[in-house]
VEXRO-896723 format. One record per residue (C-alpha): residue number from 1; residue in one letter; chain; x, y, z. Coordinates in pm, 1 decimal, m for minus. Example, Ala and Ser with C-alpha at 12.3 -4.5 7.8 and 13.67 -1.06 7.14 Angstrom:
BEGIN
   nr  rest  kette         x         y         z
    1     a      A    1230.0    m450.0     780.0
    2     s      A    1367.0    m106.0     714.0
end
This chain:
BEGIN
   nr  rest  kette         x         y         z
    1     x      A       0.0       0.0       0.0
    2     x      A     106.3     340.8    m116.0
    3     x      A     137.0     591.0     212.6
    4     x      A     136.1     964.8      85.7
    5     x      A     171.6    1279.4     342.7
    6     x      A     m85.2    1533.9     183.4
    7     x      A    m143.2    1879.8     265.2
    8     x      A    m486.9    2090.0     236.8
    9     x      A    m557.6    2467.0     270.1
   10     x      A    m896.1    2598.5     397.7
   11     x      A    m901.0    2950.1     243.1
   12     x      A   m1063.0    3209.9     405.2
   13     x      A   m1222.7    3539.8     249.6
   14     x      A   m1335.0    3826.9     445.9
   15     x      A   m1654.1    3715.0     477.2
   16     x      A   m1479.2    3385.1     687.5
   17     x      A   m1593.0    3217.1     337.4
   18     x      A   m1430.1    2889.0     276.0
   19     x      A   m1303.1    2808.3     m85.6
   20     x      A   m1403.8    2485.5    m259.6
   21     x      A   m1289.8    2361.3    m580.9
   22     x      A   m1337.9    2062.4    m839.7
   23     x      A   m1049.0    1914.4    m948.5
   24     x      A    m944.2    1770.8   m1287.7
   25     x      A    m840.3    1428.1   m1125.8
   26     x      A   m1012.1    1090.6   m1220.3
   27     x      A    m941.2     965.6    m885.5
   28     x      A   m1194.3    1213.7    m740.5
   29     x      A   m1468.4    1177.3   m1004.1
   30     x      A   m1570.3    1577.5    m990.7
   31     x      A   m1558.9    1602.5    m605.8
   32     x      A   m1523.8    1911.2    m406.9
   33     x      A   m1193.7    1928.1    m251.7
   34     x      A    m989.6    2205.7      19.2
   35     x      A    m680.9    2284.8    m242.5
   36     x      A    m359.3    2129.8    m208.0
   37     x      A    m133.3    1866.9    m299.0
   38     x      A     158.7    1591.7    m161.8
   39     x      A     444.0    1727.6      53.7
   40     x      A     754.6    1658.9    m107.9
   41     x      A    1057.9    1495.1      71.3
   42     x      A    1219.2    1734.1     372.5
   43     x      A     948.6    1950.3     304.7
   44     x      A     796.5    2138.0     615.1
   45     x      A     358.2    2089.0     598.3
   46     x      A     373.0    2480.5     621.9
   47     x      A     605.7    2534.7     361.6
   48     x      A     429.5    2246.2     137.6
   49     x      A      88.6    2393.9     206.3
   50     x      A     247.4    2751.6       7.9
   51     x      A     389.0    2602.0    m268.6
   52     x      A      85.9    2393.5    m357.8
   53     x      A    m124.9    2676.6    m363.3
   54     x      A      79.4    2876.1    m531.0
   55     x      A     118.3    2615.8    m774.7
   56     x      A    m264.0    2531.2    m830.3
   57     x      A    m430.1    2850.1    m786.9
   58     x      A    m110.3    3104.1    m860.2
   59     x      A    m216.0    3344.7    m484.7
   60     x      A      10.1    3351.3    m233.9
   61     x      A    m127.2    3267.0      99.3
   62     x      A     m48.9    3328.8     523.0
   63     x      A     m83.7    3005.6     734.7
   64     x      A    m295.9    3097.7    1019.2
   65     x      A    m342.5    2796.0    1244.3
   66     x      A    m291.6    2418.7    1220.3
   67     x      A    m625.3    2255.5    1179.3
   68     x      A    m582.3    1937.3    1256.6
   69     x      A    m507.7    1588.2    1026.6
   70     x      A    m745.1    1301.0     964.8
   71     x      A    m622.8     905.3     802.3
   72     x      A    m803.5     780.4     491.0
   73     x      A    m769.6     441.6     284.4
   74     x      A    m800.8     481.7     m71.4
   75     x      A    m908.8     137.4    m241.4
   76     x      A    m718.3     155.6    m546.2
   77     x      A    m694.5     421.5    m727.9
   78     x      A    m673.6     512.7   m1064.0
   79     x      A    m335.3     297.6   m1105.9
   80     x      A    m476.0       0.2    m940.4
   81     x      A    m314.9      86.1    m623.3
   82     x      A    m422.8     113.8    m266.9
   83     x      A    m343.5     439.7    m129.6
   84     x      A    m336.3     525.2     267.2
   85     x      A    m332.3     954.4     256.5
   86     x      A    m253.2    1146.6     588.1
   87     x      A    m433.4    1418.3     563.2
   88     x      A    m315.1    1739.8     722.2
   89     x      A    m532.1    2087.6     684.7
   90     x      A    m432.7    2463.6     760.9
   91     x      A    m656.8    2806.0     800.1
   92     x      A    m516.6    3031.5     542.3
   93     x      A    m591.4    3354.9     397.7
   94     x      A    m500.2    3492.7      48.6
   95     x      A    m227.4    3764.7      98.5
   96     x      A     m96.8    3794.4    m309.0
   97     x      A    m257.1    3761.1    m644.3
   98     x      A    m561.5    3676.3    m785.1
   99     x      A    m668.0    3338.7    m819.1
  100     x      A    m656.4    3167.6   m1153.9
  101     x      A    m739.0    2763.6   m1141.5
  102     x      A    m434.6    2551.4   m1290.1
  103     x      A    m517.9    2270.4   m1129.5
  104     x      A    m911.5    2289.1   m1099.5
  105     x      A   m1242.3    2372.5   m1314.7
  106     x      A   m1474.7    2499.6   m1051.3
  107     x      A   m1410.9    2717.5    m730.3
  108     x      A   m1669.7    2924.5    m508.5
  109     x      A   m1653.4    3040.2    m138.6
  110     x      A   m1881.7    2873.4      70.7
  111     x      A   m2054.4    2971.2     412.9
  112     x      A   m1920.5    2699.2     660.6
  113     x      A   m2270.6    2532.3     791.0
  114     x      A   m2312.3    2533.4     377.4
  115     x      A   m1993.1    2287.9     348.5
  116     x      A   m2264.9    1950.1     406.6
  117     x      A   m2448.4    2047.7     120.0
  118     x      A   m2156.3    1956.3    m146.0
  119     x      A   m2003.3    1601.0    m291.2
  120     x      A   m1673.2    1661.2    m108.4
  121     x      A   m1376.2    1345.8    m134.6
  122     x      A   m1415.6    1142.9     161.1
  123     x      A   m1115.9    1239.8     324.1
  124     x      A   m1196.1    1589.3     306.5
  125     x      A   m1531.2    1563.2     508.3
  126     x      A   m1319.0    1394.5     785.4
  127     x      A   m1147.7    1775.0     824.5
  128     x      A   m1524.7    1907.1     881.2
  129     x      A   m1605.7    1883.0    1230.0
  130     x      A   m1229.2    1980.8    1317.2
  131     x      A   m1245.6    2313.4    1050.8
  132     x      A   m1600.6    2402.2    1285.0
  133     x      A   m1352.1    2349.0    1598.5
  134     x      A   m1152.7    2572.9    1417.7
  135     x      A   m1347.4    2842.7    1401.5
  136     x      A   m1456.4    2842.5    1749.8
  137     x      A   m1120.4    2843.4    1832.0
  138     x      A   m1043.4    3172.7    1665.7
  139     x      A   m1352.6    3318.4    1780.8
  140     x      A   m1147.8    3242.1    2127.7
  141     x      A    m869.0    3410.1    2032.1
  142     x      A   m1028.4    3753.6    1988.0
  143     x      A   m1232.0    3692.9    2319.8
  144     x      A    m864.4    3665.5    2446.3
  145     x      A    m802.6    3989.8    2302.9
  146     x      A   m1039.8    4184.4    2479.2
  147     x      A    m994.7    3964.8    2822.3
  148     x      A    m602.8    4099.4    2775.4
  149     x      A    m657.4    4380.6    2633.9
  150     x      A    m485.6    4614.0    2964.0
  151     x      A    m257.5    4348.3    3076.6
  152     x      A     135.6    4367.2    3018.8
  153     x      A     304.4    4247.0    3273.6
  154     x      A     419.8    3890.2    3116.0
  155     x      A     127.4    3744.3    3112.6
  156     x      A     m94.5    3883.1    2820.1
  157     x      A    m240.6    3759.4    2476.9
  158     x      A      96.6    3703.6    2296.0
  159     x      A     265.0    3475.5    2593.2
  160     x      A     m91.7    3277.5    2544.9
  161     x      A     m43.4    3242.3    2168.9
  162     x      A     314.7    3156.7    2257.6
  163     x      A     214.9    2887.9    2453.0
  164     x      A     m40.9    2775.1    2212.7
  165     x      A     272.0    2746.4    1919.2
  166     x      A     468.3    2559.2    2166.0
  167     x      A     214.4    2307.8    2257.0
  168     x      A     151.9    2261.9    1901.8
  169     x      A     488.0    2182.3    1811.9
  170     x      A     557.1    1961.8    2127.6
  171     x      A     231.9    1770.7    2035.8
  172     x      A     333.8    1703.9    1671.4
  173     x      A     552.5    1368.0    1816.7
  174     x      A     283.5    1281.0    2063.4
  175     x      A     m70.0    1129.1    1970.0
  176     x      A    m334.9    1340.9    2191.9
  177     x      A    m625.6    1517.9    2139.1
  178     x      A    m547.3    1867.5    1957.4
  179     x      A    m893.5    2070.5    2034.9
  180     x      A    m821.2    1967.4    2392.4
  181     x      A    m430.6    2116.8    2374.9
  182     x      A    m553.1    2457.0    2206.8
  183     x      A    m853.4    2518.8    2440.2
  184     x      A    m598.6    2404.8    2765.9
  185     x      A    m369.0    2642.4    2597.3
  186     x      A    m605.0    2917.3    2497.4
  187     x      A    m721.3    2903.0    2846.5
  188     x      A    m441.9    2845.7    3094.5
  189     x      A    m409.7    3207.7    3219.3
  190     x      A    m750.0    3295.6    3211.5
  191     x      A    m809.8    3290.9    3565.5
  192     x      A    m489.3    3329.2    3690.5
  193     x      A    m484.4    3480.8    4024.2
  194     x      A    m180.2    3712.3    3981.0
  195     x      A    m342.2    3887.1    3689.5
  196     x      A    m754.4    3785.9    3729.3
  197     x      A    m994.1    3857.9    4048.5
  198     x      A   m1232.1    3519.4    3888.4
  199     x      A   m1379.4    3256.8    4166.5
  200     x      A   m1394.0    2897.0    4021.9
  201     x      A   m1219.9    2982.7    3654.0
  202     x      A   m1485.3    3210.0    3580.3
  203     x      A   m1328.7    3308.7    3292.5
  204     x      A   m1265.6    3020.4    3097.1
  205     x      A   m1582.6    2829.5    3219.5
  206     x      A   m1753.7    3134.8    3104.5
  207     x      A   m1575.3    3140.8    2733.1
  208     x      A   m1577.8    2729.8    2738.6
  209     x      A   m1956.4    2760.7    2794.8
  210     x      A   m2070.1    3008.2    2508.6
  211     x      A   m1893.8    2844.5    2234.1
  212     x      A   m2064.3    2494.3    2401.2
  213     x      A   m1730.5    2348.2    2491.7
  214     x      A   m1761.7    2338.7    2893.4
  215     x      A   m1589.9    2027.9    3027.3
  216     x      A   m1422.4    2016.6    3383.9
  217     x      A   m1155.3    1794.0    3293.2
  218     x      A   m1050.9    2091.9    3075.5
  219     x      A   m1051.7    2336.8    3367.3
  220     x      A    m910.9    2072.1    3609.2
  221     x      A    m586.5    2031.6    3348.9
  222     x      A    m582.8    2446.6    3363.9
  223     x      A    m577.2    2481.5    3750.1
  224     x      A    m304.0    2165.7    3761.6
  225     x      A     m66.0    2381.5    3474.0
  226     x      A      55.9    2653.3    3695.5
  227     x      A     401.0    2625.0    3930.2
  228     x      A     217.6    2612.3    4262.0
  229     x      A     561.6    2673.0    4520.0
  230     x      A     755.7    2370.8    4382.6
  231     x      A     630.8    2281.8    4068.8
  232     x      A     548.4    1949.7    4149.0
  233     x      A     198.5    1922.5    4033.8
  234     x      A     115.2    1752.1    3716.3
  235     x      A    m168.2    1767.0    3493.9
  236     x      A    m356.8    1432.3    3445.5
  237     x      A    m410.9    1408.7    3071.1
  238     x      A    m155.9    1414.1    2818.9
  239     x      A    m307.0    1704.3    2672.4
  240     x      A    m236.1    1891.8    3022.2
  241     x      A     103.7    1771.4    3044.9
  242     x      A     142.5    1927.3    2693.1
  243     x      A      19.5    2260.9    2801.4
  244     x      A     234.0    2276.6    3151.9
  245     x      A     607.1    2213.9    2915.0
  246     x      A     461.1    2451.1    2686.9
  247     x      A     382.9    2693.9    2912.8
  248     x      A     721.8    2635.1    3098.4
  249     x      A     895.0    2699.1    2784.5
  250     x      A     781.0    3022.3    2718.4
  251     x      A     916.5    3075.6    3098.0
  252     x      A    1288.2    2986.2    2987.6
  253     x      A    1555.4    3148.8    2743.2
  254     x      A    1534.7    3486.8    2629.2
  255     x      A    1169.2    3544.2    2603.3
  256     x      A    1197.8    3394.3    2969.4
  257     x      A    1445.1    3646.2    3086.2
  258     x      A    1224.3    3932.3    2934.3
  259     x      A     939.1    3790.1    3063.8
  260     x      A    1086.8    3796.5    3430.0
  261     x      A    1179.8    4183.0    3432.1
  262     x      A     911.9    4281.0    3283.3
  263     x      A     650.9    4099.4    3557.7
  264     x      A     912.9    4222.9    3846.1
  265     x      A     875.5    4595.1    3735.4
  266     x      A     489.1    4542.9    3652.4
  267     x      A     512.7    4443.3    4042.1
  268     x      A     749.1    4647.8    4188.9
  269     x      A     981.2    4395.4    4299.1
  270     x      A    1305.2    4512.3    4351.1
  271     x      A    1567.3    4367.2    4101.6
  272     x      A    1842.7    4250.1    4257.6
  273     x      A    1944.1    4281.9    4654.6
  274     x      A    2284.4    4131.7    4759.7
  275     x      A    2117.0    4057.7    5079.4
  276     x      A    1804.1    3850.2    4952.2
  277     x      A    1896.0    3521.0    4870.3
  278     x      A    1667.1    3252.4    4695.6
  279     x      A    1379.5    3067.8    4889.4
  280     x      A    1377.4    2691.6    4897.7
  281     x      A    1076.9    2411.7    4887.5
  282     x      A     805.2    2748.7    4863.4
  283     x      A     457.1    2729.8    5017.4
  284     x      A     175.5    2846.2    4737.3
  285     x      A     111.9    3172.8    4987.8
  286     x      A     485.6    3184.0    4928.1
  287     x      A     555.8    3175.5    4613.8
  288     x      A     310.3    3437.1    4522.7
  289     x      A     487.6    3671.3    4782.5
  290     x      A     619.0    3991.8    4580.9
  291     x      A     859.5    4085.9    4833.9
  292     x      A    1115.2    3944.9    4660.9
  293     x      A    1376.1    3996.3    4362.1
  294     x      A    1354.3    3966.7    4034.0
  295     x      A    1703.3    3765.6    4026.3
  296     x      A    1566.6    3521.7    4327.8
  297     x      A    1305.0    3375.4    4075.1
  298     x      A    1571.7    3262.6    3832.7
  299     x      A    1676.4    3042.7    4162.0
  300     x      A    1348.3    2983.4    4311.1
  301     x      A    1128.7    2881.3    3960.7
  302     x      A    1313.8    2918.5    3631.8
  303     x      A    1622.2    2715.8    3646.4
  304     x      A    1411.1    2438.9    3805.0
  305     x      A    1230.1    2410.2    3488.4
  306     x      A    1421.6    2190.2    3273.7
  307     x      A    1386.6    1901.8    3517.4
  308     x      A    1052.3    1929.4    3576.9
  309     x      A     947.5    1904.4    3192.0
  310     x      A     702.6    1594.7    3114.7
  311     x      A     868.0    1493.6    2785.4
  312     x      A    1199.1    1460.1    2646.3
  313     x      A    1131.9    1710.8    2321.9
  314     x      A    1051.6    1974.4    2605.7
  315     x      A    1375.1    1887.8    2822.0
  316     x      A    1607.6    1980.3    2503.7
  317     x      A    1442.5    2268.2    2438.9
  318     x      A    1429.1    2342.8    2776.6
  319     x      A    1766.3    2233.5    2899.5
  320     x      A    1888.4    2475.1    2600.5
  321     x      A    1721.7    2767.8    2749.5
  322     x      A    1826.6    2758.8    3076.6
  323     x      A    2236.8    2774.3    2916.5
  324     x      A    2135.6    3052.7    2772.2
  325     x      A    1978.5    3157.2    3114.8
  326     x      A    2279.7    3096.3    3286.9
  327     x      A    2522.5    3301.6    3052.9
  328     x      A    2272.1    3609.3    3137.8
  329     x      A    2333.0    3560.3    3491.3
  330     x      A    2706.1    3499.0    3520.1
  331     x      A    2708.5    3843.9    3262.8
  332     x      A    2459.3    3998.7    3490.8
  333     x      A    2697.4    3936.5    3802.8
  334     x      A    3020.7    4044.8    3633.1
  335     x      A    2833.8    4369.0    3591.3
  336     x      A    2751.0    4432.4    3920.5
  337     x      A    3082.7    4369.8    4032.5
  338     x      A    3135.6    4697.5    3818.9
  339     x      A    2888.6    4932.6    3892.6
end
């Protein structure tokens, strides 16, 4: 049996229109199709996803978000052959050109409840449910945008998109449920306590509940992400554990280090006191204590990290990092000696 890594673009227009096309391919007898192609050999799915539409329908396009991938079994196909497709799809928008069909004979944008009412390829109406998923999950987004809208102290829309990428990327070697990582991810600051006044996640439970996605085990992953004092506790689900390294990443290196001064002069913590030295085994009550440096929390949280990663793909990143940590701080010290 043939296996074949295929890529598929849902174009949006600004009317959040999908585009649908009929290709000139026997295989698909005249069937709708989301345009794309094969990935070629040490080709990213990103950078495949470009080149086929840029090849088929001459626009250039922006990758927005992964979608998601589905697994269809084609029984022989048009050269006798059994083919096995994995299927991934991307939300995309049109950013060049104007689009001219090289590999098609029919297009139109289509309304996504409308997508049902078309003779799509089989494989493609496996993406369905996940594009609707999609689109909830961008509606999310610019929720997000409004919940952060005042915050910058560290903990604001972009480390949450951040964290979203990451958890994405760390999930792409490990099989788990990928609505589940982006809503954990979406979600995981939501309600936190340093930023948020919320009883019992009102935030998230209240954005979970209008786009109909409510489910505990999603909130109970959120409240088990955070550090807590000594960053022992540990999501349940894979999908949690995702989020937490994820999360932890974006904690580490020099987005970490940034990250860091900017929450310690958001909170008036004093930078750096000679006389202050780093807490061990924190409480909660704690940990959340201000009166402390910003150079203590390398000690007490950050450098900590690596080790406390769930999976090895998060460890080298992490691990990586915190060198790059380290060379601040021995810079950072030879500096003070001067001043």
């Amino acid at each position: 049996m043939n296996y074949l890594e295929v890529v598929s673009a849902v174009i949006l227009n600004d009317k959040n229109e999908i585009l649908i096309c009929k290709r000139k391919d026997k295989l698909l007898d005249s069937k709708y199709e989301f345009p794309g192609g094969k990935k070629e050999k040490n080709e990213s799915l990103a950078s495949a996803i470009k080149r086929e539409i840029k090849e088929e329908l001459n626009v250039d396009i922006r990758v927005d978000s992964y979608i998601g991938s589905v697994y269809h079994e084609y029984k022989k196909d048009i050269d006798n052959i059994d083919l096995n497709i994995h299927l991934h799809a991307y939300l995309c928008r049109i950013t060049n050109g104007n689009l001219h069909l090289n590999n098609h004979y029919e297009s139109k944008y289509v309304e996504i409840d409308e997508l049902y009412n078309y003779d799509f390829a089989y494989a493609d109406t496996l993406l369905f449910s996940k594009i609707k998923d999609e689109f909830k999950i961008q509606n999310i987004i610019q929720d997000l945008k409004e919940l952060y809208s005042n915050i910058h102290s560290g903990h604001d829309l972009k480390h949450t998109l951040r964290v979203l990428y990451n958890s994405l990327d760390i999930a792409k070697s490990i099989e788990c449920d990928l609505k589940r990582v982006k809503l954990i991810a979406l979600l995981h600051d939501a309600d936190d306590p340093k930023i948020f006044n919320t009883i019992n996640n009102d935030n998230a439970r209240y954005i979970l509940s209008k786009y109909e996605l409510l489910d505990d085990s999603i909130i109970e992953d959120i409240n088990d992400i955070s550090f807590k004092g000594n960053g022992k506790t540990i999501p349940k689900t894979i999908e949690g554990k995702i989020v937490q390294d994820a999360d932890r990443l974006d904690a580490l290196g020099a987005i970490g280090i940034a990250r860091t001064f900017e929450y310690g002069g958001a909170h008036n913590r004093m930078m750096y006191d000679e006389g202050t030295k780093p807490r061990e085994d924190l409480s909660i009550d704690e940990y959340h204590n201000d009166n402390q440096t910003t150079i203590n929390h390398f000690y007490e949280k950050l450098l900590k990290l690596g080790d406390l990663m769930n999976f090895e793909v998060s460890k080298k990143i992490g691990y990586k990092r915190i060198e790059f940590m380290k060379k601040f701080l021995d810079e950072f010290y030879d500096e003070i000696k001067e001043s």
